[in-house]
C-alpha positions in Angstrom: -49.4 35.1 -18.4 -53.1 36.9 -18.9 -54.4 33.2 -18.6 -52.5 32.7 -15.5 -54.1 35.7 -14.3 -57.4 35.2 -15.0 -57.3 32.2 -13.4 -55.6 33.3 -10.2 -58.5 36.3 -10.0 -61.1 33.3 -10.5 -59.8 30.7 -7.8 -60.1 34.1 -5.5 -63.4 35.0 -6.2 -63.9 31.3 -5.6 -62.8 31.3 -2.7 -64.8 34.6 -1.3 -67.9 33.1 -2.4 -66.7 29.8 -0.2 -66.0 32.2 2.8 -69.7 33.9 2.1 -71.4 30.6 2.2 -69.3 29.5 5.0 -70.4 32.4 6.8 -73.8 33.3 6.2 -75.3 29.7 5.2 -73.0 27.4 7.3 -72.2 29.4 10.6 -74.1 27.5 13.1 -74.2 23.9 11.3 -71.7 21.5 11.5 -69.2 22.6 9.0 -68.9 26.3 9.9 -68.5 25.1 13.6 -65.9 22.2 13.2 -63.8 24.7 11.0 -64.1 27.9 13.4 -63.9 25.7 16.4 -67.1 27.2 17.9 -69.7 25.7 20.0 -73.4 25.9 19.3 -73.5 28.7 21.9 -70.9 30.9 20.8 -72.3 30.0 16.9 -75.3 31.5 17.8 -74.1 34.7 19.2 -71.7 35.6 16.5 -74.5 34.3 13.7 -75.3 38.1 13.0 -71.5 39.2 12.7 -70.6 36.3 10.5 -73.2 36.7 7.8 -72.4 40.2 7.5 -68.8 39.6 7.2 -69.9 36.8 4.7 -72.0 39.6 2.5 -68.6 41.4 2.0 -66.7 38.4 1.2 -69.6 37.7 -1.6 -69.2 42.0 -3.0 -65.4 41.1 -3.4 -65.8 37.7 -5.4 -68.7 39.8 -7.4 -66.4 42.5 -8.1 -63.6 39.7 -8.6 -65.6 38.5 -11.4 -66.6 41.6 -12.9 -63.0 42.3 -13.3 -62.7 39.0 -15.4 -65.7 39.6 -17.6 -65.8 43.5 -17.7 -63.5 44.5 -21.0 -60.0 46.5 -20.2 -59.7 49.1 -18.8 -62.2 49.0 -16.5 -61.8 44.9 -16.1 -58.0 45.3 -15.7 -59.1 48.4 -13.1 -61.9 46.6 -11.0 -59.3 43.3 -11.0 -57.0 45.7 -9.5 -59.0 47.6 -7.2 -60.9 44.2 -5.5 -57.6 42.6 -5.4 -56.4 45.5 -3.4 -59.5 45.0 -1.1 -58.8 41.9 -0.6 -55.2 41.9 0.9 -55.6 44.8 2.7 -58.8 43.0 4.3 -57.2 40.1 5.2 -53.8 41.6 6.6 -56.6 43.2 8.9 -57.9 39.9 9.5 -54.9 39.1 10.3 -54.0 41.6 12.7 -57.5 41.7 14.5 -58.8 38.1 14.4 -56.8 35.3 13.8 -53.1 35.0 11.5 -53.9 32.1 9.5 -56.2 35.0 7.1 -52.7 36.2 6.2 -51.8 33.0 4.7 -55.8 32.2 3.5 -57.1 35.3 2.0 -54.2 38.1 2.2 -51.2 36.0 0.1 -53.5 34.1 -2.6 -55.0 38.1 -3.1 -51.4 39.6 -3.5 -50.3 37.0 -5.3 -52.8 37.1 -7.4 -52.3 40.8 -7.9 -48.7 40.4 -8.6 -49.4 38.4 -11.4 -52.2 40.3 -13.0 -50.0 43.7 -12.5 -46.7 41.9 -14.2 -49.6 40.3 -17.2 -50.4 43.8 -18.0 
């Protein structure tokens, strides 16, 4: 169950340092405007609101893989505690910006959770 764990916490810090590349390297290219379904304009003007959201999607994959490499308590804690951060951020998303962050970032985060709370 621990491995299971572990490797849930990793595929979502993996997938945090995805949404900070997405968002602060990829915003107004191609990729980041095909998947957000923005125009160059629109791109542009939300460039500086993107890569900061992107900065704290890279502090909760950081924190994400402290929690793997940090020895118990404190990586069992920080696993915990980013975990946390990240469902709670993304049922915000969710409610603010678009619904599809529920299923994207808030369910792989508690499930996640659930798992490294019942491995413990």
């Amino acid at each position: 169950m621990e491995i299971l764990a572990d490797v849930l916490v990793g595929l979502v810090a993996a997938l945090h340092a995805y949404i900070l590349v997405m968002e602060m390297f990829l915003w107004q290219k191609g990729p980041g405007m095909r998947f957000h379904g923005f125009d160059a304009e629109l791109a542009r003007r939300t460039a500086p609101l993107a890569a900061n959201q992107g900065l704290y999607n890279g502090f909760l994959a950081a924190g994400l893989v402290w929690g793997l490499v940090a020895a118990d308590p404190t990586g069992f804690r920080a696993q915990v505690f980013f975990l946390s951060c990240v469902v709670v951020a993304g049922v915000y998303g969710a409610v603010t910006a678009n619904r599809r962050i529920l299923f994207a970032q808030a369910l792989p985060g508690a499930l996640a959770l659930a798992v490294v709370l019942a491995a413990r």
